[in-house]
C-alpha positions in Angstrom: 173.2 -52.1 -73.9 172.3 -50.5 -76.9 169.5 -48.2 -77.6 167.4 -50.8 -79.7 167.6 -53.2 -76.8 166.5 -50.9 -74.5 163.4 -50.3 -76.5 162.5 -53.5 -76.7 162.8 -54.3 -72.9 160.5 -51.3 -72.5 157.7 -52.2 -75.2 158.1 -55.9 -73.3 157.4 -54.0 -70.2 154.6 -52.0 -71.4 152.9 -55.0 -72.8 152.9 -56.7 -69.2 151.9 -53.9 -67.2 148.7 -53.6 -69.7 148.2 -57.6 -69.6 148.1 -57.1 -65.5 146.4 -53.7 -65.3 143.4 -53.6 -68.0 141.3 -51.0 -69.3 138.3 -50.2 -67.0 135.5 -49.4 -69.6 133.8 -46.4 -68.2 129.8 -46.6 -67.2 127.1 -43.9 -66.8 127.9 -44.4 -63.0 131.3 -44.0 -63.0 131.9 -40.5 -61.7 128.8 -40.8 -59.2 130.6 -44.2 -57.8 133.8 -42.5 -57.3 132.6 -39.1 -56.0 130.7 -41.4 -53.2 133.9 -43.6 -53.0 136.0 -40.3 -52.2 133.2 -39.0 -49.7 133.2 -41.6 -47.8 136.8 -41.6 -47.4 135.9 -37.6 -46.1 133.5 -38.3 -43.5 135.5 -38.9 -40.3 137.6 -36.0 -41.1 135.0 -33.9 -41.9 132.9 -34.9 -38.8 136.2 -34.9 -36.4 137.1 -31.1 -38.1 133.2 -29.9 -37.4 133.0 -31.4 -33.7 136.7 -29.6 -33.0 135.5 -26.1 -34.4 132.2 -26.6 -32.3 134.3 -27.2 -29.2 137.1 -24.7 -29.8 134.0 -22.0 -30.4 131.8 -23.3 -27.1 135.2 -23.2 -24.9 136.2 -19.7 -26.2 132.2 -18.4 -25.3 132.9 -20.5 -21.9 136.1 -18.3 -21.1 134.7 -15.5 -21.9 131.6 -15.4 -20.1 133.6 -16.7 -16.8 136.2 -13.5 -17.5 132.4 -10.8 -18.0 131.2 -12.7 -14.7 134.8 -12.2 -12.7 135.0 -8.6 -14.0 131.4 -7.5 -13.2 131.1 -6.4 -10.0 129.0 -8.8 -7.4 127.0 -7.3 -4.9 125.1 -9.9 -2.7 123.8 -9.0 0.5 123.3 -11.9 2.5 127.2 -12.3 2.2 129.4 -11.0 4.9 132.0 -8.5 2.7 133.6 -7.7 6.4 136.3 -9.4 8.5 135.3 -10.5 11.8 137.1 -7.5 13.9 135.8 -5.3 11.1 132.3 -6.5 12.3 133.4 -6.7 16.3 134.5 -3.2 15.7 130.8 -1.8 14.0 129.0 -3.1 16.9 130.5 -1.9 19.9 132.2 1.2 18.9 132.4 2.6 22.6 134.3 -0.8 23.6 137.1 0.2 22.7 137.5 3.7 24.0 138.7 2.5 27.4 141.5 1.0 26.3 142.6 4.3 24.0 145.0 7.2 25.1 142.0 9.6 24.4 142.5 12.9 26.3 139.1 14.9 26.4 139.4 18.2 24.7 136.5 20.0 26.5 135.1 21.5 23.9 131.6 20.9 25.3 131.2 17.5 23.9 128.4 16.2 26.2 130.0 12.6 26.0 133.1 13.9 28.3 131.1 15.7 31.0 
């Protein structure tokens, strides 16, 4: 093929692609009409990208007040902080000394007269 043929099959192809695809004349409400066409293509992403950093921010503030609450020290007193021989143990004290190798030292403790 030579160059001038090649020309001509591209102005034959220009002229069809501009027969199929014509002009759009351009109104006052062109650039309104697309800016709403293109944000309404945005609106789920935008939405689903909001609702991600809301949750992403609410579990971060979650994690760190459960880490404040299990580093703060607890104090409750209605809950037993002892073990059951712990408890056995403050409440009969004595009990247990007849069971013990304890040899008195007589040093005038009144207990081991």
């Amino acid at each position: 093929m030579t160059h001038d043929e090649l020309d001509r099959r591209l102005d034959v192809l220009f002229r069809e692609y501009r027969q199929a695809c014509p002009d759009l004349e351009g109104s006052a409400n062109f650039m309104p009409q697309l800016w709403q066409k293109i944000e309404a293509g945005q609106t789920l992403p935008l939405m689903l990208g909001r609702w991600t950093r809301m949750f992403v921010s609410f579990a971060a503030a979650l994690c760190l007040a459960m880490a404040v609450i299990l580093v703060l020290p607890y104090h409750q007193t209605s809950v037993v902080q002892t073990s059951y021989v712990e408890a056995l143990e403050r409440e009969h004290p004595n009990d247990m000394m007849a069971y013990s190798d304890v040899v008195p030292d007589n040093s005038g403790d009144v207990a081991w007269q």
